[in-house]
MARDRENGU-752356 format. One record per atom (N, C-alpha, C, O, CB): residue in one letter; x, z, y. Coordinates in pm, whole numbers, plus 50000, padded with zeros to 5 digits. Atoms other than C-alpha are relative to their C-alpha. Glycine has a CB too. Layout:
<torpas>
AXZY
...
</torpas>
This chain:
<torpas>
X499634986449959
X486734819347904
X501245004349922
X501295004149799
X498815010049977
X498864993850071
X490054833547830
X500145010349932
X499205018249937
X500755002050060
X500264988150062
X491214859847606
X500455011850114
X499925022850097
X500835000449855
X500054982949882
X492404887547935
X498864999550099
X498505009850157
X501605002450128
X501455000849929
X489274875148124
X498615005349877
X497485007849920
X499774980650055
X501204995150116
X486944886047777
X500255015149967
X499345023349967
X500114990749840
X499784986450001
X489084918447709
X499915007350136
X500185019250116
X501275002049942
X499984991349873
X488754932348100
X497995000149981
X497305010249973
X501004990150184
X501535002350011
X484834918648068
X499495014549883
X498905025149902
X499664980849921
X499854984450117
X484974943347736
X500035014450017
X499285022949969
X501215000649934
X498874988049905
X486974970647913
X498205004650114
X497395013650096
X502174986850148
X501244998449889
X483944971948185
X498895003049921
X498385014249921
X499634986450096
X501364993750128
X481064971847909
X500375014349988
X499665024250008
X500054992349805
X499254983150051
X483135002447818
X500065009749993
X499915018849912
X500615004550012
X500114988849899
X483555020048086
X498855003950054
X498785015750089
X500694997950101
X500694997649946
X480765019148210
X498895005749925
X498185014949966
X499914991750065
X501074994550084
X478475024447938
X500425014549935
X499675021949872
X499664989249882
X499654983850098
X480975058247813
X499765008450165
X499315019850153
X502365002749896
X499874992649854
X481075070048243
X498445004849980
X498115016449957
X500414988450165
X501114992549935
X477285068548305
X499055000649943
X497905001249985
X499614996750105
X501424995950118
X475505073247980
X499815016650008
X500715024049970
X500464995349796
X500084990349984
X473955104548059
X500065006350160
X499445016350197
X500775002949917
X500054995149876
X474765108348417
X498705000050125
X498385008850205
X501044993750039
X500955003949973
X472015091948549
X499744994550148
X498654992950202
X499355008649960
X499385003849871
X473925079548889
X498755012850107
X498715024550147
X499834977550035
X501004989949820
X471075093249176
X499015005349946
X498315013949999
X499094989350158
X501404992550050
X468485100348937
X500075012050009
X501215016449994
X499574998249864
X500664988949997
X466815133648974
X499755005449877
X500125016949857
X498954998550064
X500024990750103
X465835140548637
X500994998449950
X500915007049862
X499085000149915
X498924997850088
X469235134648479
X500585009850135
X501565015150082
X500984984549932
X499454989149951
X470335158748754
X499805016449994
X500435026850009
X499924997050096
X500654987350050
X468115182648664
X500175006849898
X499665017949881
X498984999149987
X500024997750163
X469255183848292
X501245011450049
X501965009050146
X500464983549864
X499124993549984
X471495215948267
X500814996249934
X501655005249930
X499845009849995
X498654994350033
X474145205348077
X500264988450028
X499814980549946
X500495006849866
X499625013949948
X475565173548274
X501254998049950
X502185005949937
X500014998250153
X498595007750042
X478125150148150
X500934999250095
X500574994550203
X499854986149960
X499045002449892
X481495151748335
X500104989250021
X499764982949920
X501135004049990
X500075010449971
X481925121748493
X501544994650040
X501734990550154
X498984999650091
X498735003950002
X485785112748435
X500394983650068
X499854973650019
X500335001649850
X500125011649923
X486855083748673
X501664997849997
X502355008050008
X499145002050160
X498515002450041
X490785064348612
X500604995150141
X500084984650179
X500214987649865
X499415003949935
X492905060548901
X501474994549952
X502255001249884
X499875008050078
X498715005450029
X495905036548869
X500734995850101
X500334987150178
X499944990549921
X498945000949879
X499135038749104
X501734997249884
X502325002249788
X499925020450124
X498505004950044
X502455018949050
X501205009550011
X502185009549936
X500424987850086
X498704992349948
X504805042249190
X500375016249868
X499535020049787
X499475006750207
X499924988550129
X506235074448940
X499025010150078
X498385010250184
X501875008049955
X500684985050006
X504795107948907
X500265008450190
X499345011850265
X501175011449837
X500144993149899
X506575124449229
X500234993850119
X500864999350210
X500635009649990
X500005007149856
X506315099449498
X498765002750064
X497655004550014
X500184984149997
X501304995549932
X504285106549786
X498874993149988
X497824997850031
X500115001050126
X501445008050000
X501765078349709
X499265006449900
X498045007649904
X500064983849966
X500534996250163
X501275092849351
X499305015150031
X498145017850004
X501575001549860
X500424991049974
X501375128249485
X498385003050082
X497365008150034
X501025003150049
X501465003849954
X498525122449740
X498874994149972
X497864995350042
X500014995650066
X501085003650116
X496395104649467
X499575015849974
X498565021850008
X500744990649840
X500304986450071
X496895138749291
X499095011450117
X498305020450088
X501735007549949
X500894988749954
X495585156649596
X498594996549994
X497675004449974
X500315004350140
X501335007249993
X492775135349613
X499295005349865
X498195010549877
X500174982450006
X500804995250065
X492025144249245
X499885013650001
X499135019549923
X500144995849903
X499734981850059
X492655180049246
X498695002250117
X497725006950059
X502185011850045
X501315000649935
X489785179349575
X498614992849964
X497544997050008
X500294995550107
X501105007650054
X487395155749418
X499435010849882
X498295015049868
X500554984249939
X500384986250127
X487605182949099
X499035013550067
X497945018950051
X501835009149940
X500774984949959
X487185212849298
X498695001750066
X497935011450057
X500825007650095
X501584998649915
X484125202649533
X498874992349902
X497654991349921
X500024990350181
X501444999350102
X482295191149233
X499725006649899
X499065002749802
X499684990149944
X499954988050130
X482705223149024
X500324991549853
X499674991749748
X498195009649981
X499935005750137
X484615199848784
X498764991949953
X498894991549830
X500225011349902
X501295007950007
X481445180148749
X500734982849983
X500154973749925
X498885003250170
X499595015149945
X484005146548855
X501375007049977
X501745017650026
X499464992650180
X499065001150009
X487055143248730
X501044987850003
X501124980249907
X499895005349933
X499015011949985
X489955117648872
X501344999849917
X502285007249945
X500414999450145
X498534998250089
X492785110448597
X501184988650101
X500784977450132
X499704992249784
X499045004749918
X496225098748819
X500444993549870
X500665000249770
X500985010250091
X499025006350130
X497785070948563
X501244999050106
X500724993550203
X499434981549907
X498945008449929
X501555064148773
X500594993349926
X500354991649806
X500925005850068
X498965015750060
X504165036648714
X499284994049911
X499344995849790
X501585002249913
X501145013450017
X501755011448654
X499295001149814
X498984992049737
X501204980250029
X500244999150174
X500755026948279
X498864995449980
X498504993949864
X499995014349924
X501265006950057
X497225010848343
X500124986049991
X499344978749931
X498795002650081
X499515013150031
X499394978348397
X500194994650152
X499525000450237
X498934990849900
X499175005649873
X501224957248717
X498465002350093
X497245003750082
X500844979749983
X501115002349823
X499484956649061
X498814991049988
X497684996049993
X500964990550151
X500985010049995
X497464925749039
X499205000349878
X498134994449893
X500594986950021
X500814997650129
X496024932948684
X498925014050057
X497715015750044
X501275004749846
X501014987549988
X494884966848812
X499164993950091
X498034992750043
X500575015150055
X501065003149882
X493094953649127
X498934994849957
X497784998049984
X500424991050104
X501055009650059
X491534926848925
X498935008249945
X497715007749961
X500584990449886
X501404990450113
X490024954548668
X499105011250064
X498145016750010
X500805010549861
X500744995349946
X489104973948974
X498584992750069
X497404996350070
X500755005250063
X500905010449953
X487424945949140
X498525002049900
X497405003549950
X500844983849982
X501035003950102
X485214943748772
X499455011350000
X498245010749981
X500374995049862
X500514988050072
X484684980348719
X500565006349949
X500505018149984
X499314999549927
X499184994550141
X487014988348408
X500845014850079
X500965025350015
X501484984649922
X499024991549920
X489305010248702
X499055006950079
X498255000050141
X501144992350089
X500564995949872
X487745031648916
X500404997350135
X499774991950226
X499985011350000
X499234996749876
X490475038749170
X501624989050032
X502464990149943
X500425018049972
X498664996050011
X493705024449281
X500254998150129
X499524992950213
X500914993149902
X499925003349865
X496085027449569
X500794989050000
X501504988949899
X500495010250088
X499195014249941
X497784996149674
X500394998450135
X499925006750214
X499194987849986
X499715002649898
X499354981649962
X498794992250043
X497994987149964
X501214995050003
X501075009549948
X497004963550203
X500974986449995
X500274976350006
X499315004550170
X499905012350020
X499594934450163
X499174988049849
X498634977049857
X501465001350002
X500905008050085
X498054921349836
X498264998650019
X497704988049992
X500285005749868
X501054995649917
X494544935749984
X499994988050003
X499654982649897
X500015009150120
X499825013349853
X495004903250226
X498934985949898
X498064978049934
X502704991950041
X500525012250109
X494004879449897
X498425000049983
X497564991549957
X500695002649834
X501784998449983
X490674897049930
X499314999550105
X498254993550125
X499475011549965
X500504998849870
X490194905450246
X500314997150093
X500555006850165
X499845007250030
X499135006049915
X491614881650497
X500845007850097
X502055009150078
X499304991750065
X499824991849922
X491964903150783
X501395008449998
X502225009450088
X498975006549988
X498894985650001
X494444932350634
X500954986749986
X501804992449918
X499985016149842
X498745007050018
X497014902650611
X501115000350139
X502324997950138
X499564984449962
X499294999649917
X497904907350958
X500825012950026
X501445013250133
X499354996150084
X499384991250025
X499434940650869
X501714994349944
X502615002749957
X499055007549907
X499105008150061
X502384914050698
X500675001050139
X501815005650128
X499524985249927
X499265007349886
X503454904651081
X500915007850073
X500685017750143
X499094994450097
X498244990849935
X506464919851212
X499955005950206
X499824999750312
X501914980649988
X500104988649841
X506434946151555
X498674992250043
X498464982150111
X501684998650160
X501645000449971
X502824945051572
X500015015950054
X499635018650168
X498794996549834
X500414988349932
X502914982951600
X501555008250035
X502455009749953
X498835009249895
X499114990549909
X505375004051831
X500645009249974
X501735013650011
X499525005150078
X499034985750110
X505925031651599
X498975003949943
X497954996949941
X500885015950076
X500874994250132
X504095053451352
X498765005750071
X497605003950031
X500855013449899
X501254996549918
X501985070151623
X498844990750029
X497664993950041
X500415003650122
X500865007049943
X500635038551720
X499064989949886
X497954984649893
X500844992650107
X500955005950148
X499725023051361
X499305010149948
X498795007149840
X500874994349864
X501014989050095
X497775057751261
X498985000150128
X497895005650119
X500805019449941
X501374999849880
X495805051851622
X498944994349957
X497784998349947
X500194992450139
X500535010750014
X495035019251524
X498785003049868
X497565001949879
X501214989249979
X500534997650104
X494085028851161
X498695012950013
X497585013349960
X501215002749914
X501284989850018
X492085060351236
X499024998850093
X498165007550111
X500355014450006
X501035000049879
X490175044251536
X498804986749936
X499174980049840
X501004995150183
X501185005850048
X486795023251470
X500844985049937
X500564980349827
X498664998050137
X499655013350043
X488724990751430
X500854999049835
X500844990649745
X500984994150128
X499405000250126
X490885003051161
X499225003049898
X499634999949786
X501005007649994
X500844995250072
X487615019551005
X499344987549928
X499094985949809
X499165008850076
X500465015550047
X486304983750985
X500694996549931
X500165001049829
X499904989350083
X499285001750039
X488954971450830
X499805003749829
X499754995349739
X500775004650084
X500304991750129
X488394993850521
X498604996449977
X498354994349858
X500205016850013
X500995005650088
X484824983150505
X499774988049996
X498834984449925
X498955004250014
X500095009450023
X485174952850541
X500414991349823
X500054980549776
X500584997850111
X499945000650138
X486564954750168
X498564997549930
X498554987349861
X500655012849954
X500804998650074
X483194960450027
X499824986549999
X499834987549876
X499055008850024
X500345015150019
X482504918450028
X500834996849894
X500744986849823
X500264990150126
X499445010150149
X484854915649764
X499985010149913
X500825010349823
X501724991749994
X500414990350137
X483524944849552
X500575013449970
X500465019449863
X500354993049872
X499244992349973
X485664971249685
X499765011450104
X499465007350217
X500854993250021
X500574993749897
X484925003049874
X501845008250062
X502725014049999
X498435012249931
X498694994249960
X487935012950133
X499925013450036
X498985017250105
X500604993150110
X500434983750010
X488475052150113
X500475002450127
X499735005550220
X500745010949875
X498814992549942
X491535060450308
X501164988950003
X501354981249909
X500455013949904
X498454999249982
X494965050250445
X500845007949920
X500465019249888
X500305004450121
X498984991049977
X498055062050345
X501424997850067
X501584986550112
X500185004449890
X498865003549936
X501395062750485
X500944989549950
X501394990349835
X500635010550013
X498995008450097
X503685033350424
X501275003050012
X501985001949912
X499994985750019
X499005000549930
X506555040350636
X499954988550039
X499074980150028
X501055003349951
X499945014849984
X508235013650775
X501374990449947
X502444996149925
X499854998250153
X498905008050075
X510594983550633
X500864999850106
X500585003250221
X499654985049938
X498935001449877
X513814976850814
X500844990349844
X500314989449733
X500975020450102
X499115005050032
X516824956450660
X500865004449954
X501385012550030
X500274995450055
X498924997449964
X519844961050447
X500764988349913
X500214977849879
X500315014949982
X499315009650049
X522414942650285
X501555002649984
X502135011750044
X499714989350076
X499194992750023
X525544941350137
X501754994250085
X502954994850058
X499805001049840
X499165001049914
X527204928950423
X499795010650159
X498965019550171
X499974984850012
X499984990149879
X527824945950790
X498904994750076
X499074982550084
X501425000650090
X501635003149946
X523874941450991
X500125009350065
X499855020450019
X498604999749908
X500624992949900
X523974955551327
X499484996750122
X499335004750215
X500635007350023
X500455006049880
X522634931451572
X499024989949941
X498814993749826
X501194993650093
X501355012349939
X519814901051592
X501814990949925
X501884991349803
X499124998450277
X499015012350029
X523294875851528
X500615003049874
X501174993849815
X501204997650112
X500104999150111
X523774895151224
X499324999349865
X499525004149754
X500205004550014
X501525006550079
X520934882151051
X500154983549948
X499624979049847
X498504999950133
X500235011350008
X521814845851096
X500954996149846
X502084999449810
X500344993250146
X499595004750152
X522334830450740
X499885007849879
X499735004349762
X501324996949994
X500034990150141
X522284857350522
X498305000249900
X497124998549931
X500345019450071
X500875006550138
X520234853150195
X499105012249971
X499495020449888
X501104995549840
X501014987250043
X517024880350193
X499255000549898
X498464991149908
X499085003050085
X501044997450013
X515014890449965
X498285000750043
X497925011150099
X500425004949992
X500954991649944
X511414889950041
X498274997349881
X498104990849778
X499894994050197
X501074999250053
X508094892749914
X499074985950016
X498904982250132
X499475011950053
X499815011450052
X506784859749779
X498624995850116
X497554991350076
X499964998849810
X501375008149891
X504264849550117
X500634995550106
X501694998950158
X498675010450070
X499925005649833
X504104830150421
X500555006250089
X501575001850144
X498854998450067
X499674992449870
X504534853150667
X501625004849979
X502615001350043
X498865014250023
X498294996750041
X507764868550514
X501204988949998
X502244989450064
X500045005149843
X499355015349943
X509244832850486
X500074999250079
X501284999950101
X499664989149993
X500245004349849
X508254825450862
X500725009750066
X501305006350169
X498454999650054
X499324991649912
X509774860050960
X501174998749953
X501735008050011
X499595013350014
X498904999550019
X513434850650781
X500484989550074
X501634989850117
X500265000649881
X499515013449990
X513464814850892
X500305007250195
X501355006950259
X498544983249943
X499714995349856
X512444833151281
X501295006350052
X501975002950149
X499095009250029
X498514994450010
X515394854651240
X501124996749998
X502135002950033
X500215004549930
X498335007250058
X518044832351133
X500164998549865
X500794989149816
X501365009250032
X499514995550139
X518174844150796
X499054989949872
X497974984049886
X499655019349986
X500515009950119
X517424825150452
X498915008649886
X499525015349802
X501544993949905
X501324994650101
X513744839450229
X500764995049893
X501394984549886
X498224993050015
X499315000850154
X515024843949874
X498435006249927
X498465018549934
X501855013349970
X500944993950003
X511544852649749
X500115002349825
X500254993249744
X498794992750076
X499814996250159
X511754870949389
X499125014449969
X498395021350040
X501845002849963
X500694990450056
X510564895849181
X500455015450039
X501535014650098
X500084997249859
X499404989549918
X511244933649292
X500985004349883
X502065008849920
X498895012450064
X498834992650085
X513164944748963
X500814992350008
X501784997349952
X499895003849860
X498825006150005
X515524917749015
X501024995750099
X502064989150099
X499754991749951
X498954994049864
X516664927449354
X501535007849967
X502625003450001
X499055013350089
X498514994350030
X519454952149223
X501494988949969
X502424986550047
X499735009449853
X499445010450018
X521234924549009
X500924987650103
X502034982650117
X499064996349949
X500105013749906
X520714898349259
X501135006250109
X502185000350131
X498124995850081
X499214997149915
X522254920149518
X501595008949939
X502495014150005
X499065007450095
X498664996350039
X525004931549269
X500944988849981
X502124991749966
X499965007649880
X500035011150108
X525524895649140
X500484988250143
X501074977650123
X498054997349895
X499905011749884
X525704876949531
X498844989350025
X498754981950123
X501234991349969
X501095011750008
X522544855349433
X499435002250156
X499354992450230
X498655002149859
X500244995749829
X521294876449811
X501015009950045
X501885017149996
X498435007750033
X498974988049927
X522824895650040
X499095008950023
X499425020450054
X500844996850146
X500304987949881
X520084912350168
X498535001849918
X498024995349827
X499924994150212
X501624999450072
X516514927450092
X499635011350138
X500345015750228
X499805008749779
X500274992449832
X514464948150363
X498405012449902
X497335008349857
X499064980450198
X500754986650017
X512414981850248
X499935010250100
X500285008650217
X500495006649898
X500104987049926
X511675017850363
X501105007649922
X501525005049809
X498435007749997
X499114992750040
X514095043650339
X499965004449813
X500875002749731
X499835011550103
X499924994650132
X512755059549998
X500064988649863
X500494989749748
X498715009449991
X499785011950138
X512465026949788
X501664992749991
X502124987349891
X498714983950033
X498735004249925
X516015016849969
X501125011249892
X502315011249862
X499915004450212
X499264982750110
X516895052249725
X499504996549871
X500364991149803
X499175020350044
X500554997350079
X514995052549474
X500024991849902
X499794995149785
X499155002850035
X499785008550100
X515675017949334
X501304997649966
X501634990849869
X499454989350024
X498435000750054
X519435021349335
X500394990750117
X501584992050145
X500334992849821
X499275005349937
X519734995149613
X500855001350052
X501674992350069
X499744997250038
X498994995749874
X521725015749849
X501455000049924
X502465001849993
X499605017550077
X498684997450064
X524615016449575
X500684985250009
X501874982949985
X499845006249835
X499065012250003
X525444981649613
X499624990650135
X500134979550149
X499774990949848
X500225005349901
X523934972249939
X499825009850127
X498855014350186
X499024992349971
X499684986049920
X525824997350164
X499405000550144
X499355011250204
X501655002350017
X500274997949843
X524474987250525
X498204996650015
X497564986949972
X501164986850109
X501114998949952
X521114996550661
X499524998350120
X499935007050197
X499765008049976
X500245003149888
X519574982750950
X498475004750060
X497415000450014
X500284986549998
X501514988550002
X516635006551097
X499394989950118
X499714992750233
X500245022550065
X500465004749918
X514634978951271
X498325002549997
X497624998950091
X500534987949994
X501354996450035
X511244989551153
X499284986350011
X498444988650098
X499365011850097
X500725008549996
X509614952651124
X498684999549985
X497794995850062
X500394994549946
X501514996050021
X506764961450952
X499585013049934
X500265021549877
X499374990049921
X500654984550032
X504474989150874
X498444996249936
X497414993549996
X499835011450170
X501275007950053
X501974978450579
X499575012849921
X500195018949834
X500274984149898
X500324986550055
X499535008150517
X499694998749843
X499284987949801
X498715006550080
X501114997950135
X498255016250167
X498944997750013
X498524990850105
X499785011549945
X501395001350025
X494925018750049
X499785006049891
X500305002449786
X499514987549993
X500594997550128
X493015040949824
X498634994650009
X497724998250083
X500005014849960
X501455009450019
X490225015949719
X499475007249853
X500225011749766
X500344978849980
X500914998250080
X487325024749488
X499324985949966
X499184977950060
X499155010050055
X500755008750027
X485434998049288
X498555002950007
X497915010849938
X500374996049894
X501465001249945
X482114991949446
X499404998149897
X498234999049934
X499624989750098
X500945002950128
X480564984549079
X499515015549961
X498365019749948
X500964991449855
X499924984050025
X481335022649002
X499665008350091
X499155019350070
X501185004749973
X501144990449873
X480255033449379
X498975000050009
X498285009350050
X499974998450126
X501625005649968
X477215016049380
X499125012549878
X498045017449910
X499724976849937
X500334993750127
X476505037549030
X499445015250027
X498495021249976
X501345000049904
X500284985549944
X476885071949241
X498515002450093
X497814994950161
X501345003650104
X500994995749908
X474335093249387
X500735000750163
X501925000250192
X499425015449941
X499104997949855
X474905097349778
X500875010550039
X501855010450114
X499195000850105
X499294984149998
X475965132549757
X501424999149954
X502295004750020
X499215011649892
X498875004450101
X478835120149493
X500924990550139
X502044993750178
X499234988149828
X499185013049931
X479925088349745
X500395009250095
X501465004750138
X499174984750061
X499954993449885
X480095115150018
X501175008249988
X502235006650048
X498805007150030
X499114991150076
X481925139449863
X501724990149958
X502874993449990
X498915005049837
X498675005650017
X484575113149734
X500774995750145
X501855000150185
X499834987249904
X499645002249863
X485055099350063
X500505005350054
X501564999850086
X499444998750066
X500004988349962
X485355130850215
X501625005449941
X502575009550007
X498615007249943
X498484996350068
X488365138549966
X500794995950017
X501795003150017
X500314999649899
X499125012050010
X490225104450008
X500015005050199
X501195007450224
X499124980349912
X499834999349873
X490105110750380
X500615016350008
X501405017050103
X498554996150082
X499674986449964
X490965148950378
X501565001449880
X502215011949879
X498375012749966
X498605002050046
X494265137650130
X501234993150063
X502384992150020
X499864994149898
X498485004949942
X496285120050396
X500415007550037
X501545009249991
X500294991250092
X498634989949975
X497665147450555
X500625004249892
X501764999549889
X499755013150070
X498934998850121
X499095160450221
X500924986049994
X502134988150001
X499115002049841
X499405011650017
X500305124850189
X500884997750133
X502084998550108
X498954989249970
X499455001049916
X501465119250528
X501045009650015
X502205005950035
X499264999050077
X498634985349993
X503555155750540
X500934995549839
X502045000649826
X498925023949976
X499035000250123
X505155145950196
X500954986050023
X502144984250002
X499034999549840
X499435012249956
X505615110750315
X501555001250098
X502614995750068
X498774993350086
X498874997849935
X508045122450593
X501005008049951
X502125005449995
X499745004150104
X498914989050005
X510025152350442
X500394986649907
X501464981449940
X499785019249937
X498735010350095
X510905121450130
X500734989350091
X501774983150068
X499194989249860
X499285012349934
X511435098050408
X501345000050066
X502164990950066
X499224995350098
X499194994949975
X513715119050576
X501315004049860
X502465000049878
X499275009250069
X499254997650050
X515445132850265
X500924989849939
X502104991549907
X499555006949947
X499265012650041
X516085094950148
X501264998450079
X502385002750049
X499134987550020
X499354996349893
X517505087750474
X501945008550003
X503115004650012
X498795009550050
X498064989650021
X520415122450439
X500434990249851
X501104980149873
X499855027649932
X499455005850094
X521085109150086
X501064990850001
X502274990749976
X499234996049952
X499165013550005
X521845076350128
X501314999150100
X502374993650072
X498994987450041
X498494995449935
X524365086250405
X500965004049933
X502034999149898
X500005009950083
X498634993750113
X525975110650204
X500904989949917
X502114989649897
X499315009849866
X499725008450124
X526215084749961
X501154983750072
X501244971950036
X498004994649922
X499465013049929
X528545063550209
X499354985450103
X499824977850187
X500484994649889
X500645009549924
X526135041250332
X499824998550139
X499495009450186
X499024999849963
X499764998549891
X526285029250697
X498294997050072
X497714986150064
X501324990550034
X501344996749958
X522875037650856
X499834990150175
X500004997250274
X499915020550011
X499955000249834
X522505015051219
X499015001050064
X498254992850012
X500464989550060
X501734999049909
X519195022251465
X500234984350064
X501424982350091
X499765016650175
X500015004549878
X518704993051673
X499125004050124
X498025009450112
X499864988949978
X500384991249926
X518105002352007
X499214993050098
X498544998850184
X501005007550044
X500885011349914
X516524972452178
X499344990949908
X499964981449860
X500934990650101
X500715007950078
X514054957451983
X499004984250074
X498154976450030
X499095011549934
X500385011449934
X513414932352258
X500344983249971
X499584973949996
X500435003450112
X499625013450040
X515544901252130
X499244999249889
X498724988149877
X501464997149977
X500695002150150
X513774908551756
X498794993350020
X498334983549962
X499645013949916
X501955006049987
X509974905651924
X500204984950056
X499494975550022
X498705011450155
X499925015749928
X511114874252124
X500344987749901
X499994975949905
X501274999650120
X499975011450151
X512384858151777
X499094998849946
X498924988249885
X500775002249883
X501605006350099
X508914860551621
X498985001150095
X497845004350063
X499355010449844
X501265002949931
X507034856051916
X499464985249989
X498504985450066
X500185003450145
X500355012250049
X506214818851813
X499395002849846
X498304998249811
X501314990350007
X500814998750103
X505554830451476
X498325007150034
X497175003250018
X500915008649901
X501344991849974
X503244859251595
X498894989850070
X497754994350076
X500335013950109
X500605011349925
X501724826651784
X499064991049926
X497944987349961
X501044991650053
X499775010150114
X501664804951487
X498665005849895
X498024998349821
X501885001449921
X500834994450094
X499224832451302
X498665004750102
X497685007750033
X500845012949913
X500884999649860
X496884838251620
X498624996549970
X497605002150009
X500514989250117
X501085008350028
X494564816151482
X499275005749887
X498045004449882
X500434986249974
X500494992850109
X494054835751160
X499735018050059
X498915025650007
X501244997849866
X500114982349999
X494364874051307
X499675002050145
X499815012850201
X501625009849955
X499695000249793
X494014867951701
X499105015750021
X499675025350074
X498764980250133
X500444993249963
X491244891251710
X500155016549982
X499665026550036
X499264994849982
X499744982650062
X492654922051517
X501335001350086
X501625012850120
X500365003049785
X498744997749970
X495924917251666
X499845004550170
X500815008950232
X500954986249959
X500504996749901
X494034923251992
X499335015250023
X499455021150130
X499244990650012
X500414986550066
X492434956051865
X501415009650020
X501595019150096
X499544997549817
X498754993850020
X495964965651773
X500495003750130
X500485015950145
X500964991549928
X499535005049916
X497374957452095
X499515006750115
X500175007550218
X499874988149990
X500874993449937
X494314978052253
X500545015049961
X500415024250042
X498504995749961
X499794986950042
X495685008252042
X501085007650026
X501275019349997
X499925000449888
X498544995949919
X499115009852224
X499525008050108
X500185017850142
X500974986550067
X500224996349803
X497355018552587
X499435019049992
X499195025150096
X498004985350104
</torpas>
């Protein structure tokens, strides 16, 4: 046994024995006791303090507070101060974390399924990925987490990725060769090679550099990370193709749900679902304000307007993954009509 596999093991003893000593999860007579222990629970989100993912955590705790007369309190850690993405998941997985939100792309490692969220013009536009998500199939989806120790709360908004680079990208033939960025999986590979274009798969802080430096030309985000990380200063052209649209997730660790009374699981639930609209309305006004910015800021913004040659380039891929997602991608596909 290793030493970060013995300190998270530790971390969980920890937590769990300082959370629900005294609480008495569903029991009756520790509910009965008048002076109940608050029951302080750690959410951990990568993104800073006023991004809409972080913000919509915060609504989530500020509702979780108020409908349990302070009884339950959610602490928001942002920019990863409980530690990177895959460390937190892990310590949620165990217990040590209560909460965090994540993308459903890493999700995918747990829960096969959300991987087909990775695959490029699956959904039509934003209307048609919040159908998908808020209709029974997408509900599944979220519980289907609980098998790997995970309870799925809520969606949140991802936006969607598109292309830029620090050359001129305004067609399907402007794609061919150029050196992307992408996020270190299969599918992202399979959608550069479909394209034309060359997978540069790296770390995300070393995108700027890379694209100051020539190592890529290109990297593909949503408008506000496209801002927010400085890319747009050295990778002036934006290509609004919307490829993919990979929701969040505020997941709870099932070690720490299982712990609650029903009233408690109900109640959280209840919160994490009644925080996307805050999230969703904050999501668009930053998405939008990115967006004016980066104009201002010189950058050449292009829509494409036929997204018909793009779907016909990864229709062999989308083919190629059939075998792993056929049946969700059918769901999806049901959520257009």
């Amino acid at each position: 046994m290793n030493k970060r596999t013995i300190a998270i093991l530790v971390a969980v003893l920890f937590v769990l024995t300082g959370i629900f000593a005294g609480c008495g999860g569903g029991d009756k007579k520790a509910a009965d006791k008048p002076a109940q222990q608050q029951l302080v629970l750690k959410l951990g989100e990568t993104h800073p303090p006023d991004y809409p993912t972080t913000l919509g955590d915060k609504k989530f705790a500020e509702l979780v507070t108020e409908r349990s007369k302070g009884r339950i309190k959610v602490e928001v850690y942002p920019s990863s101060q409980l530690g990177e993405e895959k460390a937190v998941i892990e310590q949620v997985q165990l217990g040590a974390i209560a909460f965090t939100r994540v993308s459903s792309g890493p999700m995918a490692e747990f829960y096969k399924p959300m991987g087909v969220f990775s695959l490029p013009y699956i959904f039509n536009n934003g209307d048609h990925m919040w159908k998908f998500l808020n209709g029974p199939d997408g509900q599944k989806m979220l519980d289907g987490l609980q098998g790997s120790k995970f309870v799925g709360l809520c969606y949140f908004d991802p936006g969607a990725r598109s292309f830029y680079s620090t050359k001129p990208i305004k067609s399907l033939e402007d794609m061919k060769g150029l050196k992307i960025r992408v996020i270190q999986n299969k599918i992202n590979m399979d959608l550069m090679q479909a394209l034309g274009a060359s997978a540069t798969p790296m770390p995300y802080g070393q995108v700027f550099s890379s694209l100051q430096t020539g190592v890529i030309d290109g990297a593909e985000n949503n408008f506000p990370s496209y801002l927010t990380a400085n890319h747009y200063q050295v990778a002036k052209y934006y290509l609004v193709d919307t490829h993919q649209r990979v929701p969040e997730v505020l997941v709870m660790s099932k070690v720490v749900w299982d712990k609650l009374s029903a009233e408690d699981k109900k109640l959280i639930k209840q919160a994490a679902v009644d925080s996307v609209k805050t999230q969703r309305e904050l999501w668009a006004k930053f998405e939008k304000e990115a967006e004016a910015k980066v104009k201002a800021a010189g950058c050449t913004v292009t829509e494409v307007k036929d997204l018909k040659p793009w779907q016909e380039a990864v229709k062999p891929m989308i083919q190629k993954y059939r075998a792993d997602y056929g049946e969700v991608l059918d769901d999806i596909a049901k959520a257009a009509k």
